[in-house]
C-alpha positions in Angstrom: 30.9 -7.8 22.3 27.0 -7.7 23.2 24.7 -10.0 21.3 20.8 -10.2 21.0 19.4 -13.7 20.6 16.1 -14.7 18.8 14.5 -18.4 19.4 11.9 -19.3 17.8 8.9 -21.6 18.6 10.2 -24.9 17.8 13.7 -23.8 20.4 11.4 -23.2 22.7 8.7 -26.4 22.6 9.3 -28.2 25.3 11.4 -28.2 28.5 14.2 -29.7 26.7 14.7 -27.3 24.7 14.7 -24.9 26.8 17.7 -26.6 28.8 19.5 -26.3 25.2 18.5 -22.7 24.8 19.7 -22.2 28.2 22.9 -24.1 27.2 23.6 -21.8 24.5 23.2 -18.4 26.5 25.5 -19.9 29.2 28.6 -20.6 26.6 28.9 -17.1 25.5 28.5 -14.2 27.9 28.1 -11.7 25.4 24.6 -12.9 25.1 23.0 -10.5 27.2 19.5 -10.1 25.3 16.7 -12.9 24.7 13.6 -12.5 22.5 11.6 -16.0 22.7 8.5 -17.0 20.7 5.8 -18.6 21.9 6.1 -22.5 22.4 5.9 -24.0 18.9 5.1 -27.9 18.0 6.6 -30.9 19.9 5.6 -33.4 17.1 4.0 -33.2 13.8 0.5 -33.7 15.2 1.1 -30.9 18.0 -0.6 -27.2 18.0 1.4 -24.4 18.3 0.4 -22.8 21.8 -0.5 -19.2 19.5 -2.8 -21.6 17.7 -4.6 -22.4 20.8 -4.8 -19.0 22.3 -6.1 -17.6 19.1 -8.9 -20.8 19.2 -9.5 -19.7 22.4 -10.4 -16.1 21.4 -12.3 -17.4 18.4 -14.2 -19.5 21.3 -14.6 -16.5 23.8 -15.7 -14.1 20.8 -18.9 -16.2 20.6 -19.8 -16.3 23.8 -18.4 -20.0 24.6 -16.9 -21.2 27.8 -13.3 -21.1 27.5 -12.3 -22.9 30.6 -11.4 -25.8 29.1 -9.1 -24.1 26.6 -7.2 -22.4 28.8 -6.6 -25.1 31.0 -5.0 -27.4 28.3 -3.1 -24.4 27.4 -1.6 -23.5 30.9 -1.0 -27.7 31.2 2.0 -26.7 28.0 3.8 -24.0 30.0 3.2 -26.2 33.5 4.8 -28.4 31.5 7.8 -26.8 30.3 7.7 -25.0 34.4 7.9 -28.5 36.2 10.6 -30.1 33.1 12.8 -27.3 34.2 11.9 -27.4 38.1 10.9 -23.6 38.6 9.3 -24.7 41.8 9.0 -20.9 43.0 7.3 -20.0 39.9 3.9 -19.8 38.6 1.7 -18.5 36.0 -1.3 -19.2 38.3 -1.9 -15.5 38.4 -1.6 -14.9 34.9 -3.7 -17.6 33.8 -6.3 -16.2 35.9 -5.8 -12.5 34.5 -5.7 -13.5 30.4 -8.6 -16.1 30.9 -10.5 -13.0 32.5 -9.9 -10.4 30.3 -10.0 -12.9 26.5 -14.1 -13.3 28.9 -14.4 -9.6 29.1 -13.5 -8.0 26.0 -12.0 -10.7 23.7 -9.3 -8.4 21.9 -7.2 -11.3 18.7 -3.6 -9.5 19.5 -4.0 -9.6 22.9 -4.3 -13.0 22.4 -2.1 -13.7 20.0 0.7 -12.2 22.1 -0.3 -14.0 25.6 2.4 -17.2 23.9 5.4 -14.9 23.8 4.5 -12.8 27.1 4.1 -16.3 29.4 7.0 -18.3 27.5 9.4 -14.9 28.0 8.6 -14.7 31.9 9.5 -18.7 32.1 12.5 -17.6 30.3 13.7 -14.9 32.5 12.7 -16.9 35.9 15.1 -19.9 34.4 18.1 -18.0 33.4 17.8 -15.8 36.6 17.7 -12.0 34.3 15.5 -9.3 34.2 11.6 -9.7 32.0 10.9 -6.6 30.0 7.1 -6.5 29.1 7.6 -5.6 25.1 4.3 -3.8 25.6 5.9 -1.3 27.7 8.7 -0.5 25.3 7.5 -1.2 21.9 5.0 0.9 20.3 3.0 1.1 17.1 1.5 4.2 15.5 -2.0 4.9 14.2 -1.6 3.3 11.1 -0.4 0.1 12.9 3.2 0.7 12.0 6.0 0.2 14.4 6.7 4.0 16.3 10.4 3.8 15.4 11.6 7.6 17.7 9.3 6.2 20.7 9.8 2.4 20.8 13.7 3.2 20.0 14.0 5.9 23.1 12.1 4.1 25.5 13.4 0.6 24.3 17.2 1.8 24.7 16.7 3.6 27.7 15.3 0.0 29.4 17.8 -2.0 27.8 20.5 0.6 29.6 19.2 -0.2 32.6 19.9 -4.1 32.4 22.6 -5.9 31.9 20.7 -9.0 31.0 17.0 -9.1 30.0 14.2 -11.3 27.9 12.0 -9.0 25.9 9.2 -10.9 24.4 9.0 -11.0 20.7 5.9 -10.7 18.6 3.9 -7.9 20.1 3.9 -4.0 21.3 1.5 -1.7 22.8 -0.6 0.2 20.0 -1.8 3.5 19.7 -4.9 3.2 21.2 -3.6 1.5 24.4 -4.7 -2.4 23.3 -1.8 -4.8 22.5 -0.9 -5.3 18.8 0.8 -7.6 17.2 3.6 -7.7 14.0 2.2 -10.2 11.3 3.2 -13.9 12.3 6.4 -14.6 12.6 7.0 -11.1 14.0 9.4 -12.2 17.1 11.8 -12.1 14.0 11.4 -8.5 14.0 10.9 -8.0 17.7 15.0 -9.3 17.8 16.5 -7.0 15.2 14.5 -4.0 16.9 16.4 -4.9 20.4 19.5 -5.4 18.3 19.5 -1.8 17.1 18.2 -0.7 20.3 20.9 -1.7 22.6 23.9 -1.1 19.4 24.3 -4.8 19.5 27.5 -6.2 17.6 25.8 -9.3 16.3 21.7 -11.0 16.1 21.8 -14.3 16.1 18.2 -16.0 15.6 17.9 -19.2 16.6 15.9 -21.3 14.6 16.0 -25.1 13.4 17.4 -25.1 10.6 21.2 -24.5 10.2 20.7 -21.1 8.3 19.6 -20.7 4.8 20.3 -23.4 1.5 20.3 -22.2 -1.9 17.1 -23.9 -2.6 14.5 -25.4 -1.6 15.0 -29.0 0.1 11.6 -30.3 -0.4 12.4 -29.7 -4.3 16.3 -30.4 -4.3 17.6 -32.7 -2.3 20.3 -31.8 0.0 21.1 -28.5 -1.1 24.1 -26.3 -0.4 24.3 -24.3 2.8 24.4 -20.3 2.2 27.7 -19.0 4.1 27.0 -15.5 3.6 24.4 -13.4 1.8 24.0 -9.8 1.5 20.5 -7.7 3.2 20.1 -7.1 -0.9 20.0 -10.7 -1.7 18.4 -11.9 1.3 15.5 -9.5 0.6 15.5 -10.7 -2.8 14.8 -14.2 -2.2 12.6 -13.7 1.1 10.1 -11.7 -1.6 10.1 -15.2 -3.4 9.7 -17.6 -0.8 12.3 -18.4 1.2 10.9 -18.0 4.8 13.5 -19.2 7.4 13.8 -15.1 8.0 10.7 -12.6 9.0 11.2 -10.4 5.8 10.8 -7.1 7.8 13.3 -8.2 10.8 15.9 -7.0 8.4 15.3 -3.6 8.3 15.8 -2.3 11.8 19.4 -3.7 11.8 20.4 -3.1 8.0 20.4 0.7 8.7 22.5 -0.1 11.9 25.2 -2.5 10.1 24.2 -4.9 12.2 25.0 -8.6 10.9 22.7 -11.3 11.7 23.6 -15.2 12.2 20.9 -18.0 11.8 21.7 -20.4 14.0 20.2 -24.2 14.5 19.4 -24.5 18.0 19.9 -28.5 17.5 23.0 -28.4 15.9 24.5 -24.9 18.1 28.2 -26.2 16.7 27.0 -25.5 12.4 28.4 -21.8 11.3 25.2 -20.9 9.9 24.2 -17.9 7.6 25.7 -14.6 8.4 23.4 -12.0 6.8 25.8 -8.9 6.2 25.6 -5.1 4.2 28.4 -6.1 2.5 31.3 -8.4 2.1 34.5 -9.5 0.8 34.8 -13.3 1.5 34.1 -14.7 -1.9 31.8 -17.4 -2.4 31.5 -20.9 -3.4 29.2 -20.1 -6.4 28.2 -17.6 -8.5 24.8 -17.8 -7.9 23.7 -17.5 -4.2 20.0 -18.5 -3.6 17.2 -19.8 -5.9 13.8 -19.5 -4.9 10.1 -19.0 -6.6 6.6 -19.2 -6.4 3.5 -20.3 -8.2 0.3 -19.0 -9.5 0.7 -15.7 -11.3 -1.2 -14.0 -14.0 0.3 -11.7 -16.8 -1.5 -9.3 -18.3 -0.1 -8.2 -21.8 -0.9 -5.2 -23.4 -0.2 -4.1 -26.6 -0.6 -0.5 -28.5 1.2 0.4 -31.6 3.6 3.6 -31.3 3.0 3.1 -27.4 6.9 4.0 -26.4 5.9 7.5 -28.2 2.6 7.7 -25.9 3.8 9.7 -23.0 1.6 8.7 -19.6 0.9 5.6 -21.1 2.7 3.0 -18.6 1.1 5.5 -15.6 -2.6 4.7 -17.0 -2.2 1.1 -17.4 -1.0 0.9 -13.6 -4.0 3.5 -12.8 -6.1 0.9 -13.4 -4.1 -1.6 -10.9 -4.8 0.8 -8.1 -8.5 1.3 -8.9 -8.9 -2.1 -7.9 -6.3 -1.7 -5.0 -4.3 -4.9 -7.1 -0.3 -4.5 -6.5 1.8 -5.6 -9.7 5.1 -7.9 -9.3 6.4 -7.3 -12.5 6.3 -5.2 -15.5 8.3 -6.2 -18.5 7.8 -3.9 -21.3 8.7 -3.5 -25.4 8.5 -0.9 -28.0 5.0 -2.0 -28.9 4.2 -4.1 -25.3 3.9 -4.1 -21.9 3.1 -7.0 -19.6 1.9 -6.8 -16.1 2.3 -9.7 -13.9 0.1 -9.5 -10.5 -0.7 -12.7 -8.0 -3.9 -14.8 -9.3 -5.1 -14.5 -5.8 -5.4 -11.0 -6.1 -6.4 -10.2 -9.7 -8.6 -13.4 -10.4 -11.8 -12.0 -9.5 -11.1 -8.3 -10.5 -9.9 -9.1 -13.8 -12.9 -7.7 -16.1 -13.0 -4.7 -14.2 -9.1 -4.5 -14.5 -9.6 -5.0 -18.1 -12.4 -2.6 -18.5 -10.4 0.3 -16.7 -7.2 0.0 -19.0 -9.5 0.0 -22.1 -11.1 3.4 -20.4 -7.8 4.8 -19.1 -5.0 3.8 -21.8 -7.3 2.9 -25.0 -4.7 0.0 -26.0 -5.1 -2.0 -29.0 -5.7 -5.0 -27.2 -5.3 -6.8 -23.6 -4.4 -10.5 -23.7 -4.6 -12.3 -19.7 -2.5 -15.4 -19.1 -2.4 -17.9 -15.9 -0.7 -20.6 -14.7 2.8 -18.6 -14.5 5.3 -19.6 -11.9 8.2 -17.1 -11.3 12.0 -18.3 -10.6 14.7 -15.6 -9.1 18.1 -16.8 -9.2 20.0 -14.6 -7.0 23.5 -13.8 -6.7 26.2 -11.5 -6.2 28.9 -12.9 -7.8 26.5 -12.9 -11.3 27.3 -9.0 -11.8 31.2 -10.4 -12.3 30.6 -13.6 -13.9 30.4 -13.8 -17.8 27.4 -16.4 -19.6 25.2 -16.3 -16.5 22.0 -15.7 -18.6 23.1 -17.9 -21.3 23.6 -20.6 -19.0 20.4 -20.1 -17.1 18.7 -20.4 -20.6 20.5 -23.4 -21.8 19.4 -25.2 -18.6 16.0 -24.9 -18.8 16.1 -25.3 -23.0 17.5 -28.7 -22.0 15.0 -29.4 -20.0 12.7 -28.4 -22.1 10.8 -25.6 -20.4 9.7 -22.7 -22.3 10.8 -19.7 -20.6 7.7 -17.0 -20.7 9.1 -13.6 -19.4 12.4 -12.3 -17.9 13.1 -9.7 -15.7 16.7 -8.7 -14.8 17.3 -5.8 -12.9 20.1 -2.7 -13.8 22.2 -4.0 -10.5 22.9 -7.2 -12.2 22.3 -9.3 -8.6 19.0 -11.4 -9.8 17.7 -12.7 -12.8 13.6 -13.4 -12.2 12.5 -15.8 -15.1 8.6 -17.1 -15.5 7.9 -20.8 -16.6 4.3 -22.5 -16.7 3.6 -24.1 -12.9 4.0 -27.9 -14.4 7.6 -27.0 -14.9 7.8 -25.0 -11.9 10.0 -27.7 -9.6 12.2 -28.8 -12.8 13.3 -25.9 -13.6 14.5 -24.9 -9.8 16.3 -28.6 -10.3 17.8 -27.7 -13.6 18.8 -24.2 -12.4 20.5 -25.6 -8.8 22.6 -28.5 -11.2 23.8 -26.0 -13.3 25.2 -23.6 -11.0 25.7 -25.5 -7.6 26.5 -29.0 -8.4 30.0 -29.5 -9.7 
């Protein structure tokens, strides 16, 4: 059994979490591989140590004296070095280099990275393993996108080498030479690419929460844990909020069959949620997750005889692209299409939006709507479970809530429903009753 573990920044804070970090590597041997992010908060009023690097670009950017910065930043890992008594180890050195070169040429992701790269060498000095530099075996490509034949060669040929290492997540070596950086949240991804790299059996990321619950608990209180959700589902309800997973760390490992555990650093002894290609064990409920998100627009369109108009649906969407606007949804009739985008986006492109599907597709008319919130209730079990729809929609009717588009796929495994924002929250409450709470 060889396992590759993820922690993220709140594991990793302070020296006392480290010692539990450290406590949970030493109670399974099969953890051989450790990807650490950069120390996270402390407390509520804290700054996460990225935060302060990237303040301290911002600072060295404009020509400021960044000193000062760096000093309250090395005091965090001095900190975390002296809680753990390293008393052989520095980052004196690399203090001096980083605060040197951020002077020189001030690069963001170099930066950005510096949290992961010192908090992985404290790492490997405390559990006495190797430090791979992630800069020397992951690599991006021109367009900024990971190198999957290089970083996967290079990255397995390392790993062979060792039979424990830290790799530090977040960052890689780009193209050009400078260090770049996976969008935040990236030592997610940094994990599963070691997992598939060294044929790991299991990725656990450690986190702290104790996996993922089928709804949000700032809007339902207490909600179930998930026990086991598929890469399908998972990548469903990622798309539509839920963010205890780096949406893109699932892809490296998904091709692999690789299953991934989240794992509460604070609570080490809670199962979890596996994240699996497929499985057998049936579950609790029929629905899986619920999650949303606010502030969409919908653009209808109507045109008589349109399902007879071939190229019709491609020159409404030409329009989308002229303004380089991505669409979420696209619910469509024999007379009617609607388009729903994000408000963010579209909000102020609309007229020209407008004014290119009048040009392009010559409708009879275009009606814009906002204030939409969208809802996907996600599930496996819904493909074998008669009156799931008709439930859904009795739910909210109860509540009142006027449902304004739906959107169910062919594979039966989400139903994505739009309500006005107002009646966002309700209806996640009404949904989670009727399917969780027995």
């Amino acid at each position: 059994m060889k396992k590759v573990v993820k922690f993220g920044g709140s594991s990793l804070a302070s020296a006392e979490q480290f010692k539990k970090v450290g406590n949970i590597i030493h109670a399974d041997e099969s953890r051989v591989y450790v990807v650490p992010s950069a120390p996270g908060k402390r407390f509520d009023e804290d700054t996460k140590v990225t935060d302060m690097l990237l303040h301290a670009y911002e600072s060295a950017s404009e020509g400021k004296d960044i000193k000062e910065e760096m000093k309250a930043i090395k005091a965090r890992y001095d900190e975390i070095i002296t809680g753990l008594e390293l008393k052989d180890f520095s980052l004196d050195q690399d203090f001096e280099e980083i605060t040197k070169l951020l002077i020189e040429n001030p690069q963001k992701d170099f930066a950005a990275s510096r949290g992961e790269f010192l908090n992985g060498k404290i790492m490997a000095a405390y559990l006495g393993i190797d430090f791979i530099d992630s800069a020397e075996v992951i690599y991006f490509n021109e367009e900024g996108n990971l190198n999957d034949y290089k970083t996967y060669k290079r990255l397995g040929e390392r790993l062979s080498q060792c039979e424990r290492a830290v790799i530090p997540g977040f960052y890689g070596m780009g193209k050009d030479g400078n260090i770049k950086t996976f969008s935040r949240g990236g030592s997610d991804v940094t994990g599963s690419i070691v997992a598939r790299a060294s044929k790991a059996d299991v990725y656990e990321n450690w986190t702290d929460v104790s996996g993922f619950l089928v709804a949000d608990p700032r809007i339902v209180p207490d909600p179930k844990p998930i026990k086991y959700i598929t890469y399908r589902e998972l990548r469903e309800l990622s798309y539509m909020g839920a963010s205890v997973l780096h949406e893109d760390a699932i892809f490296p490992v998904r091709s692999c069959g690789i299953p991934i555990n989240i794992k509460n650093t604070n609570a080490p002894e809670d199962a979890g949620t596996w994240i699996v290609e497929s499985t057998c064990k049936k579950q609790d409920y029929v629905v899986t997750g619920i999650a949303g998100k606010k502030d969409f627009c919908t653009i209808f369109i109507s045109k008589a005889m349109m399902n007879a108009e071939i190229g019709f649906g491609r020159k409404v969407l030409q329009a989308f692209e002229e303004n380089n606007i991505s669409f979420e949804h696209m619910p469509s009739g024999i007379d009617t299409m609607t388009i729903v985008v994000h408000a963010d986006e579209f909000m102020d492109k609309e007229q020209s939006v407008v004014s290119a599907i009048h040009r392009l597709a010559e409708p009879d008319s275009v009606e814009i709507e906002s204030g939409l919130a969208l809802i996907a209730v996600v599930g496996r079990g819904m493909k074998s479970a008669s009156g799931t729809a008709g439930k859904l929609f009795t739910a909210l009717a109860n509540k009142g809530i006027n449902i304004k588009m739906i959107d169910q796929g062919s594979s039966e495994l989400n139903i994505i429903i739009g309500v006005e924002n107002k009646d966002f929250e309700t209806a996640i409450e009404a949904i989670y009753k009727t399917f969780i709470t027995k």
